[in-house]
C-alpha positions in Angstrom: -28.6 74.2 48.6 -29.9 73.1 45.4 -28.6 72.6 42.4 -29.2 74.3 39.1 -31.6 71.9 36.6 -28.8 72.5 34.0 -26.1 71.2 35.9 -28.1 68.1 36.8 -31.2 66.0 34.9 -28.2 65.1 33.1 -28.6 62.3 35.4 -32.5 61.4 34.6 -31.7 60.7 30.8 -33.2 57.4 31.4 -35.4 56.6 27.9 -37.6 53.5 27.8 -40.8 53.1 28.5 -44.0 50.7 28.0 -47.8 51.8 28.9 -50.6 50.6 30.9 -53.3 51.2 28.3 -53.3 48.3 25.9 -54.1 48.3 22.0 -56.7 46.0 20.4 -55.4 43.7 19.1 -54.9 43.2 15.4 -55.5 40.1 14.0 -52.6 39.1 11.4 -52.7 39.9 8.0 -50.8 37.5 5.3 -50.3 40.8 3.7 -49.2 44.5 4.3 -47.2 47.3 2.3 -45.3 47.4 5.5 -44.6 45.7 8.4 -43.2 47.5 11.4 -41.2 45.3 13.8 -42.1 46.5 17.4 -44.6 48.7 19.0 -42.2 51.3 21.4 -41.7 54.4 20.6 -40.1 54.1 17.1 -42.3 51.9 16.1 -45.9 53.4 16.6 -44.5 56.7 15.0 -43.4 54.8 11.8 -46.8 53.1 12.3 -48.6 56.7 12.4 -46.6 57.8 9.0 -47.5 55.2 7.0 -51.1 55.3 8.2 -50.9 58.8 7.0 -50.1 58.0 3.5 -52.9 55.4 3.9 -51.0 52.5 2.6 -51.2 49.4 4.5 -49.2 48.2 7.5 -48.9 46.0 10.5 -47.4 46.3 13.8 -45.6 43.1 15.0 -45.0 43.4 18.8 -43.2 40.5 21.0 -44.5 41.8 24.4 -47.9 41.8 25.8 -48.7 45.5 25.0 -47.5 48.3 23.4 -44.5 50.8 24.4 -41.2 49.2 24.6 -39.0 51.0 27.0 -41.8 53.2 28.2 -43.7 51.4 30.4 -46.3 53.6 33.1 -47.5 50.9 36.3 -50.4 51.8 37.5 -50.9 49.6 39.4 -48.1 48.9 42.0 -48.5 51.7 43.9 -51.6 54.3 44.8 -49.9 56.5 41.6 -49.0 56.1 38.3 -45.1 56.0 37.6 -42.6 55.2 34.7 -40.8 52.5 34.9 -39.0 53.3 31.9 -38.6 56.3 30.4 -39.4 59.6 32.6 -39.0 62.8 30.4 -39.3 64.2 27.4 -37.4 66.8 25.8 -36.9 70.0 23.2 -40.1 71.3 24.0 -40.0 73.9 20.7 -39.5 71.4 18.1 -41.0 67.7 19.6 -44.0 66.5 18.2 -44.6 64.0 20.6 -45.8 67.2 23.2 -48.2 68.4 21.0 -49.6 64.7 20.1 -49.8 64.7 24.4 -52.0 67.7 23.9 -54.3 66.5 21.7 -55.0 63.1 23.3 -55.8 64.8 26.2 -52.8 64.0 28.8 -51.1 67.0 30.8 -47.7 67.9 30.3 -45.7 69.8 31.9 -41.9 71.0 33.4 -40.0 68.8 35.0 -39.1 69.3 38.6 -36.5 72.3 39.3 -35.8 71.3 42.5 -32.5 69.1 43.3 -29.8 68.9 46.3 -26.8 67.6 46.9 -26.4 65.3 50.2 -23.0 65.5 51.7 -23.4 62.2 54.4 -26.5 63.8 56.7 -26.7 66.7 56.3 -27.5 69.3 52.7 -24.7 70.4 50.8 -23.7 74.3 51.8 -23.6 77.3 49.4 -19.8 76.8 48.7 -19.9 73.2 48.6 -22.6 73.3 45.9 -20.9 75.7 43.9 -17.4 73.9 44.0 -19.1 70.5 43.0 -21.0 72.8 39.8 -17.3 74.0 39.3 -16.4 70.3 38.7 -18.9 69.2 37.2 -18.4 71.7 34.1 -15.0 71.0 34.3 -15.2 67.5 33.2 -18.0 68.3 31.1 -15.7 71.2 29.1 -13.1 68.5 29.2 -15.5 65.5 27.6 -16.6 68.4 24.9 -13.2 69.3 23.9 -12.3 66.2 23.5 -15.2 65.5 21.0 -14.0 68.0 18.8 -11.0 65.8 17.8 -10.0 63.3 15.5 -9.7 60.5 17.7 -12.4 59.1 19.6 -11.7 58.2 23.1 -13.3 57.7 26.4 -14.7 59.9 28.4 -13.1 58.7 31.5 -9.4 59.2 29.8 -9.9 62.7 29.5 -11.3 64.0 32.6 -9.7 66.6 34.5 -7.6 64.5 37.3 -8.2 66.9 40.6 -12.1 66.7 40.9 -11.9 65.4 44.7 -14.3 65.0 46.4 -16.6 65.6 44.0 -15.0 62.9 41.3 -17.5 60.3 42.2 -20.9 62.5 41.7 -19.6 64.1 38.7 -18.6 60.8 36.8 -22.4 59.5 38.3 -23.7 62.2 36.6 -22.1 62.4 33.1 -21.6 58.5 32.7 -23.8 55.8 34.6 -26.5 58.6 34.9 -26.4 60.0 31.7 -26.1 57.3 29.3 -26.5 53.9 31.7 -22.6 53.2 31.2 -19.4 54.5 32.8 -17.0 56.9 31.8 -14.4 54.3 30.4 -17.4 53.0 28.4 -18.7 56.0 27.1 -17.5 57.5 23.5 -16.2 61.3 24.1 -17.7 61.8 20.8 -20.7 60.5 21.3 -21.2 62.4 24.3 -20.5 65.5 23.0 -22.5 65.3 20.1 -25.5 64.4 22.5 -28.1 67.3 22.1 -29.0 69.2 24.7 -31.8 67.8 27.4 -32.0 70.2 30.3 -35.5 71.6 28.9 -37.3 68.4 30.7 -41.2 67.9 30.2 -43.1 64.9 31.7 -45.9 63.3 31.0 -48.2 63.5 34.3 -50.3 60.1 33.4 -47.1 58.6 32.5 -45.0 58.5 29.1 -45.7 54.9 28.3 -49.5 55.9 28.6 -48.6 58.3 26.4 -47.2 55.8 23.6 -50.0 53.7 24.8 -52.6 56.8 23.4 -50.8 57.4 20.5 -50.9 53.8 19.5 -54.3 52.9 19.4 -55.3 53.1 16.2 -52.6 51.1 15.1 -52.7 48.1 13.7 -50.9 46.0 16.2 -50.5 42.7 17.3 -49.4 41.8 20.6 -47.7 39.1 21.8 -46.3 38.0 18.4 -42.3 38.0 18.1 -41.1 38.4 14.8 -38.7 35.0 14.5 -37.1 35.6 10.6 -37.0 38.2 7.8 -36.9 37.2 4.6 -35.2 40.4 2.7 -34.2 41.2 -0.6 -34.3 45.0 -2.8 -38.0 44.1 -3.7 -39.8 42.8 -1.3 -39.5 41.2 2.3 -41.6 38.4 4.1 -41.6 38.4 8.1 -42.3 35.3 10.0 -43.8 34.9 13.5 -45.4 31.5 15.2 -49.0 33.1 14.4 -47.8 33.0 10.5 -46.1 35.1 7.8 -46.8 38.4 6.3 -45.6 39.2 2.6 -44.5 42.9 2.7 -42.8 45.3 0.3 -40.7 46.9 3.1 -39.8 46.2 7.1 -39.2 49.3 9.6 -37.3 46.9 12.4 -37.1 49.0 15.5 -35.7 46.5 18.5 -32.9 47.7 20.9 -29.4 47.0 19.8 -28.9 43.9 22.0 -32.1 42.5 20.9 -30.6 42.6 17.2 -27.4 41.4 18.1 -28.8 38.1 20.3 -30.1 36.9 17.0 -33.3 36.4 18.4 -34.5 37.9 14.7 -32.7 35.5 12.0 -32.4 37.8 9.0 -32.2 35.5 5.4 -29.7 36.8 4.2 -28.0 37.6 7.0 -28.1 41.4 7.9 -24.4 42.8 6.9 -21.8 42.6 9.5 -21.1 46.3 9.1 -24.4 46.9 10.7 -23.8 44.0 13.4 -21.1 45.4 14.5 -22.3 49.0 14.5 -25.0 47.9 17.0 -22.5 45.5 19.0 -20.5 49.2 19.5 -24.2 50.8 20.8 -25.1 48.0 23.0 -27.2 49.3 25.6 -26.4 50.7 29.2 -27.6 49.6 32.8 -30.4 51.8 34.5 -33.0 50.9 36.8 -35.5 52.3 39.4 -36.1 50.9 43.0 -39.6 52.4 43.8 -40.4 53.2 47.2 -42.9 54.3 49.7 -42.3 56.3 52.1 -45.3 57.9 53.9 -45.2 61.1 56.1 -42.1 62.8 54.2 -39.7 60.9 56.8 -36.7 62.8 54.6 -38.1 66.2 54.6 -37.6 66.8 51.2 -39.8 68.6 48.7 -42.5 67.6 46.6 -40.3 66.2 43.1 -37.1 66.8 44.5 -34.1 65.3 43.0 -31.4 64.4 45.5 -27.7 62.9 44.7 -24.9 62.9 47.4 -21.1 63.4 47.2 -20.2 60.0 46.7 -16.7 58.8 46.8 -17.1 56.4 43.9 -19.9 55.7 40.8 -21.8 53.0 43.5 -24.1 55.2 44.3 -27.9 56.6 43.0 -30.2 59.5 42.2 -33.3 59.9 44.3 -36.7 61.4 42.9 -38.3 62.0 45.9 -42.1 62.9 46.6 -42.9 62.1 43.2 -46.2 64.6 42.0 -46.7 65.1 46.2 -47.5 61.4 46.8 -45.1 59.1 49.2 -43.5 57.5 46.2 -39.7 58.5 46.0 -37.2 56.2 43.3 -33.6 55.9 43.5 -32.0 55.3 40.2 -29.1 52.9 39.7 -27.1 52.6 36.4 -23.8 51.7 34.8 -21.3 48.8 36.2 -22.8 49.0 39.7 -26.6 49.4 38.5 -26.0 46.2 36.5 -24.1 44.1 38.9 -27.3 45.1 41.4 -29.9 44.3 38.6 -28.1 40.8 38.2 -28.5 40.3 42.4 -32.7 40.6 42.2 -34.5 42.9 43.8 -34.4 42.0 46.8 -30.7 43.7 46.3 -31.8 46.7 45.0 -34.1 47.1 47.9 -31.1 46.5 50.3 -29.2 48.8 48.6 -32.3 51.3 48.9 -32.3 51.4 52.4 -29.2 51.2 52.8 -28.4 54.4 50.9 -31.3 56.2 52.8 -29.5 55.1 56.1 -26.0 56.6 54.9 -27.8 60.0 54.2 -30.9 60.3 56.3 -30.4 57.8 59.0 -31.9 54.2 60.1 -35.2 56.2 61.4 -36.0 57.0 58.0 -34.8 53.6 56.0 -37.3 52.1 58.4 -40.3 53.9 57.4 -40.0 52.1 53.5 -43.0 50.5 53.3 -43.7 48.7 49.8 -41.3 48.9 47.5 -40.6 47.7 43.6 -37.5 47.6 41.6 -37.1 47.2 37.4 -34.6 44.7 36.1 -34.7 45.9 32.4 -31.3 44.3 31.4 -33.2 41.0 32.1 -36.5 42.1 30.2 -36.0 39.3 27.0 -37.1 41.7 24.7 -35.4 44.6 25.8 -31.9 43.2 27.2 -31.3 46.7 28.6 -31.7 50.5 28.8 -30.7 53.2 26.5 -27.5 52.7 23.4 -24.4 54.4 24.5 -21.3 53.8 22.0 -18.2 52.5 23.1 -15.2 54.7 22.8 -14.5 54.6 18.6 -18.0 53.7 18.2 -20.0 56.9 17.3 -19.6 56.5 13.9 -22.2 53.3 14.0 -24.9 55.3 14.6 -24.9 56.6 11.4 -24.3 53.3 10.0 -27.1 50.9 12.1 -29.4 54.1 10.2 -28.3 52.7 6.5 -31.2 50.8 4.9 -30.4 46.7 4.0 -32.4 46.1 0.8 -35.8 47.1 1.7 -35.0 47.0 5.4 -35.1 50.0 7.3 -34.0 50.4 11.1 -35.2 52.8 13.8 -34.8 53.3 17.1 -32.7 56.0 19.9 -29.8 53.9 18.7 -30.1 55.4 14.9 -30.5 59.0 16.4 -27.1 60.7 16.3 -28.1 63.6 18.9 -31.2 62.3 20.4 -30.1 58.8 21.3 -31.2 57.7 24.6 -34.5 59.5 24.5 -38.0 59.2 23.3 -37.4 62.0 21.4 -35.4 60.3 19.2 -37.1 57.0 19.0 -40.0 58.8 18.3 -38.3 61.3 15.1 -36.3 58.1 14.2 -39.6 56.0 13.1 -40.9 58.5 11.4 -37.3 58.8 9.3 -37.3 55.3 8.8 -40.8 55.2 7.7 -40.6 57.8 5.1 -37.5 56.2 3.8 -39.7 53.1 3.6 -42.1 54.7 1.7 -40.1 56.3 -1.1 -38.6 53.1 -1.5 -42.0 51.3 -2.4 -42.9 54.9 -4.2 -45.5 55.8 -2.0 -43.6 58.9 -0.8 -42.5 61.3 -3.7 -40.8 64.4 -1.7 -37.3 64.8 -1.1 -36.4 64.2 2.4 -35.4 67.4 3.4 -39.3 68.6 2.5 -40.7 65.7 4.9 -42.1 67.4 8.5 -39.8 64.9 10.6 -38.6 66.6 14.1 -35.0 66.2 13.1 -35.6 68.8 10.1 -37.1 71.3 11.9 -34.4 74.1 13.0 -33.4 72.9 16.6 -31.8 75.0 19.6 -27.9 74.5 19.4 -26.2 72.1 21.7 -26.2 73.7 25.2 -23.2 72.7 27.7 -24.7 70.8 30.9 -23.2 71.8 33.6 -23.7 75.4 33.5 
């Protein structure tokens, strides 16, 4: 029986990605009007604004090419895939599909198809239907709970007689959704996540799509910004190939990345904004890639499989992914991090073991070549997507507030769109034109700017449905 999309990409909110395609490299300036910290998501669409304005600036980026969390390999398997990052969202109101357009790269609906694996065999008509019943249950029961004063967990308020169907439904909403569990996860938070059921991908991947829409930047890879010198007039950014005088710095690393101090800040970066990001440290989620020739599970072409688990140690197969052999299972949260921190040969383990559990030993011996991402131990990553800790919605807001003539961006920043490209992507562009009215280069009032997060957006739908 399959499942309603609604009721279940909740579970394939995974945002982070990196591309294939690589930028030429830039060589480094000793000057810039701005200097963007990173080259994911966040930071190729501040890079894009300011080039728009035509002032100058200069994309600092520690890895060996451009994307961040939104990484496409092309060349692991016989297809492309994301090993980051998978969808998009909002089609009506995100730029990022109509920039896909124009470069050329096909996008397109998301797969409708999912099931529900009850040990071997599908889940039946009624089955399915109870486990939707649950499953908007505890979603109607995180929502309500978002509407108060007091911010809790989303574990503490679920409804206490989901069964059976406890362990897929707190999957789902928690390690699924946001990379953490349910006593991790901010009600609030939650709730106030926007609505990401209208999936697009990417079909040559959404890091090559980042990849595209960076190369006209100004970027220099491999070149880790080490200390920013900040003040209300003008800032100074360091790295081991030498320092670049700036009137302004977008900084758009991940929350852990910020809080490791691998960036010194002089002066130090306020602890109100340390601690907002220590209370949006990012989740757990990975892929294990696999190949699996000849459809040994019988399932369709982008079919997205879960089973009725009796606890969160479980995954979320995409199976026949765009008709080739290539299926993922997606790990996340407590368990997904506790396998990351084992290796891959771990997460393969777990792989076939999971396929032998639902399909049977027949079919965990036809995995041929397999792959697993380990972004938690990626140095300049340290995880997956931000999810706040219960109390910690609030920070979002704050980690947004400039610091002198620093400005941050990132999903972490995005109060609706956090976890996503989406809001990477609208959050650059924010923290660029704030950067740009700072240095007067930008006269119009904010709410005149173009940004995604001013156009008029679809309200909040309840998953689950």
């Amino acid at each position: 029986m399959t499942i309603t999309r609604r009721g279940f990409l909740v579970a394939s909110a995974a945002l982070a990605t990196v591309p294939a395609l690589r930028a030429n490299a830039a060589s480094l300036p000793r000057e810039a009007d701005i200097v963007v910290v990173g080259a994911g998501a966040a930071g190729i669409a501040a890079a894009r604004r300011i080039m728009a304005t035509g002032r100058k600036v200069i994309v600092v980026e520690a890895a060996s090419r451009i994307g961040g969390r939104c990484l496409t390999d092309t060349i692991t398997f016989d297809m492309p895939f994301d090993r980051g990052a998978r969808w998009m969202y909002n089609p009506d109101t995100n730029p990022m599909i109509r920039l896909a357009r124009n470069a050329g790269l096909d996008v397109l609906p998301a797969p409708s198809g999912q099931k529900m694996r009850i040990g071997r065999r599908n889940a039946r008509a009624g089955e399915t239907e109870q486990f939707l019943a649950a499953l908007v249950r505890a979603n109607r029961a995180i929502d309500e709970a978002a509407r108060g004063k007091l911010d809790t967990s989303c574990a503490s308020v679920l409804p206490k007689d989901l069964g059976d169907w406890a362990g897929a439904a707190e999957f789902l909403l928690g390690a699924g959704f946001a990379g953490k569990d349910l006593k991790e996860l901010s009600a609030i938070d939650k709730g106030r996540a926007q609505d990401r059921n209208a999936a697009i991908a990417c079909r040559q991947g959404l890091g090559t799509l980042i990849a595209k829409l960076g190369e006209q930047a100004p970027v220099v890879l491999s070149t880790p910004a080490s200390r920013i010198a900040w003040s209300n007039r003008d800032v100074s950014v360091e790295t081991q190939a030498g320092k670049i005088a700036a009137r302004a710095v977008v900084v758009t690393v991940s929350t852990n990345v910020l809080t490791s101090g691998a960036i010194k800040f002089t002066p130090d970066i306020p602890k109100r904004t340390l601690d907002a990001a220590a209370k949006l440290g990012l989740g757990s989620y990975d892929r294990i890639m696999l190949q699996l020739p000849g459809n040994p599970l019988g399932l369709l072409r982008d079919d997205i499989l879960i089973e009725q688990s009796s606890s969160t140690r479980t995954g979320l197969m995409f199976a026949n992914i765009g008709g080739s052999s290539l299926c993922s299972i997606d790990v996340g949260g407590a368990f997904g991090r506790e396998l990351s921190e084992q290796g891959e040969k771990a997460m393969e383990a777990f792989a076939r073991e999971w396929i032998t559990k639902l399909f049977g030993s027949e079919a965990a011996s036809a995995v041929q070549k397999t792959s697993a991402t380990r972004w938690n131990a990626s140095p300049y990553v340290m995880g997956a997507m931000s999810a706040a800790s219960p109390g910690g919605q609030l920070s979002r807001k704050v980690l947004a507030e400039p610091i002198g003539n620093v400005f941050l961006a990132g999903e972490a920043t995005h109060e609706t769109l956090w976890g996503t490209v989406d809001g990477a992507w609208d959050s650059g562009e924010r923290a660029a034109d704030a950067a740009l009215r700072k240095i007067g280069a930008l006269k119009d009032d904010p709410a005149d700017v173009p940004t995604q997060s001013t156009k008029k957006r679809r309200a909040p739908r309840q998953q689950g449905n």
